[in-house]
N, C-alpha and C positions, 0 to 999 in steps of 0.2 A: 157493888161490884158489877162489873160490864159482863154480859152471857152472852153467850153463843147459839144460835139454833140452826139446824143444817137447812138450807134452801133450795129448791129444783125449780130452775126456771122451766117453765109451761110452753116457752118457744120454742127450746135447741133441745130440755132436756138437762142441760149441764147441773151439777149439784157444784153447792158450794156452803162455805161456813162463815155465816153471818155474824160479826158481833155487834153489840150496840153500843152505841157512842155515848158521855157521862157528858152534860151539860151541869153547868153552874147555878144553886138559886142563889135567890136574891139573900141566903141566909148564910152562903158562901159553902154548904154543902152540897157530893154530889149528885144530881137525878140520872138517873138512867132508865128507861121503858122499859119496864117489864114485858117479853116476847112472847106472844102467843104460839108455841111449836105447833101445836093441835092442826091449827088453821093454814091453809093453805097460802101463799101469795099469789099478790094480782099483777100483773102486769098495768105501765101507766101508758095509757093511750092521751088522754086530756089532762093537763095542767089544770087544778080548782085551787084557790086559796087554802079555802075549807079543810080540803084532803091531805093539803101540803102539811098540817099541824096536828097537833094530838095530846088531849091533856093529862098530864101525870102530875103524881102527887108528889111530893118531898117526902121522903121518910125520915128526916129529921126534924124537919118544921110543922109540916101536914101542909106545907104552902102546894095549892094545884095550879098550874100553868101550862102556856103551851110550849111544845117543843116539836122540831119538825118531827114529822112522821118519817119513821124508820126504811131509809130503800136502798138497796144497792143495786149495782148497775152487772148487767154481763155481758161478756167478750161477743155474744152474736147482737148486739146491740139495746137489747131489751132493758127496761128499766122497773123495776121490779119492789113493789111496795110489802112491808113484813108486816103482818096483824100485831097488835099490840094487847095485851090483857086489859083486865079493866083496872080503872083508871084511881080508886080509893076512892075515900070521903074526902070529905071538904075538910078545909084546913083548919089549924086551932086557930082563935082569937088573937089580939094582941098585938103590939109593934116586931118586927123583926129588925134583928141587927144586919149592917151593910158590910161585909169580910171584903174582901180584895178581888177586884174584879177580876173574871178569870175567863179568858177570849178564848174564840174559835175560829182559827185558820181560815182563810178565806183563800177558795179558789174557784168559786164560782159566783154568779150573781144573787143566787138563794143564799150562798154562805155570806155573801155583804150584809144582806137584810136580816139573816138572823142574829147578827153577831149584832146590829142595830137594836133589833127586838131584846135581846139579850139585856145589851147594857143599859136600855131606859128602865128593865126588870130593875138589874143591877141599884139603878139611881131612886129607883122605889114605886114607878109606877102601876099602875095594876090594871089587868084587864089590855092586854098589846092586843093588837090584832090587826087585821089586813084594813085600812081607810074604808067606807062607805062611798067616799067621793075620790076618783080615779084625778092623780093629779098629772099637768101635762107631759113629765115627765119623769122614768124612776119609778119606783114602788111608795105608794102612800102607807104609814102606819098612822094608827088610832089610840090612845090611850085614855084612861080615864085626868080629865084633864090637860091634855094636850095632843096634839097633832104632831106628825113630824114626815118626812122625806127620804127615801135615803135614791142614791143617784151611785148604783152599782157599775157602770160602764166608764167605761176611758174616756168620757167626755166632762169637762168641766161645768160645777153648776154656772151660770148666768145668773146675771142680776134681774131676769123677768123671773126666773127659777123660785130664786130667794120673795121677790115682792106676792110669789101667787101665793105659798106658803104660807105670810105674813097675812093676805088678806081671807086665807083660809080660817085661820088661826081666829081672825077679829070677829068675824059669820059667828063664826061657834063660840066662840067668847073663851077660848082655852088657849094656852102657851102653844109655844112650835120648837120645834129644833132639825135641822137639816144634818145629813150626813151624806159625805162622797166619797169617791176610791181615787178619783182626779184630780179633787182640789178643786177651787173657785176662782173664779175670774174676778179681776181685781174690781173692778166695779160692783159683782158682786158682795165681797167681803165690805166693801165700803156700806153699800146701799146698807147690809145687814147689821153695821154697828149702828148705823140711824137710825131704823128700825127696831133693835132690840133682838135680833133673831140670832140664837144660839150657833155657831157652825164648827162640827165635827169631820174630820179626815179620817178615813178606815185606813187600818194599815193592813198588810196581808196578815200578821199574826191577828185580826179583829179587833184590835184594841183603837177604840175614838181617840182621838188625840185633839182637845181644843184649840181651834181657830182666830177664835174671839178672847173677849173679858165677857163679855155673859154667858159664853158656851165654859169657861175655867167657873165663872160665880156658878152654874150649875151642875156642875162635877163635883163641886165641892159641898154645896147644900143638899142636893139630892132634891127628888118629888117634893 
């Protein structure tokens, strides 16, 4: 169940009541951050990957993941990060079962890539996280065993887009899969059935929509 804890922004003053938002695991149950009330908020001056994410535990599975880090926003413009408790043990053993994907709204460019991070969760990968290697455009994600893209802006991916992707991918020796909010240039979607590269469309409710036959073959097989 989603909690509440009262928040005073450190700029203007203003108090407000904070809840926290229920993300999906991969077990199809739902996680929610446990709120630290004790601890104060911060205010965000710089953008880190790092700080953007935070790992909670499932309390039905014991699966630990990351999830963004809790911040609401206030009317004197501040943007304002909520402490989170700690975080549990490490998860049980075992295979988990894949329940029905279940998205999140996208209305911003963080909410593209998380709903991205999400559904590779979703398809079974482990260990998401922000790319190593900054790709030329878009947000790179990481996973164990594959790489992927996502291209949160109103600009169409490109077929150099798709090929850097591919040749990322071959370097590491891991799968790819791309995702956009624009869609693909038709050369692109071309170049990428030749290639073999997965391509996902975000829609505003988060939910990937495949592009391809090997972005549907891996919806459907999962990790």
């Amino acid at each position: 169940m989603s909690e509440s804890v009262p928040v005073r922004c450190p700029a203007c003053r203003r108090e407000h009541v904070y809840t926290a938002p229920s993300y999906p695991c991969a077990c199809g149950a739902p996680v929610t951050p446990s709120l630290d009330g004790t601890a104060g908020v911060t205010a965000v001056a710089h953008r880190a990957w790092d700080d953007d994410w935070v790992t909670v535990r499932c309390g039905s599975c014991g699966r630990r993941d990351q999830w963004p880090q809790p911040e609401v926003g206030c009317p004197c413009g501040a943007v304002l990060r909520v402490p989170v408790a700690g975080t549990g043990s490490a998860p049980a053993p075992g295979p988990e079962p894949r329940g029905a994907f279940r998205p999140v709204t996208i209305r911003t460019a963080r909410d593209a890539v998380t709903a991205a991070a999400l559904y590779l969760r979703w398809l079974g990968y482990r260990d998401v996280r922000r790319a190593d290697r900054r790709p030329p455009s878009g947000v790179g994600l990481a996973a164990r065993g594959l790489v992927a893209q996502v291209e949160p802006t109103v600009r169409a991916a490109s077929r150099r887009d798709v090929e850097c992707l591919w040749l990322t991918a071959m370097t590491e020796g891991v799968g790819c899969a791309y995702f956009s909010l624009a869609g693909y240039a038709e050369d692109a979607r071309e170049q990428a059935d030749v290639l073999g590269v997965p391509l996902f469309v975000l829609d505003l409710t988060g939910t990937p929509q495949a592009v391809n036959g090997v972005a549907d073959e891996l919806h459907g097989s999962g990790a």
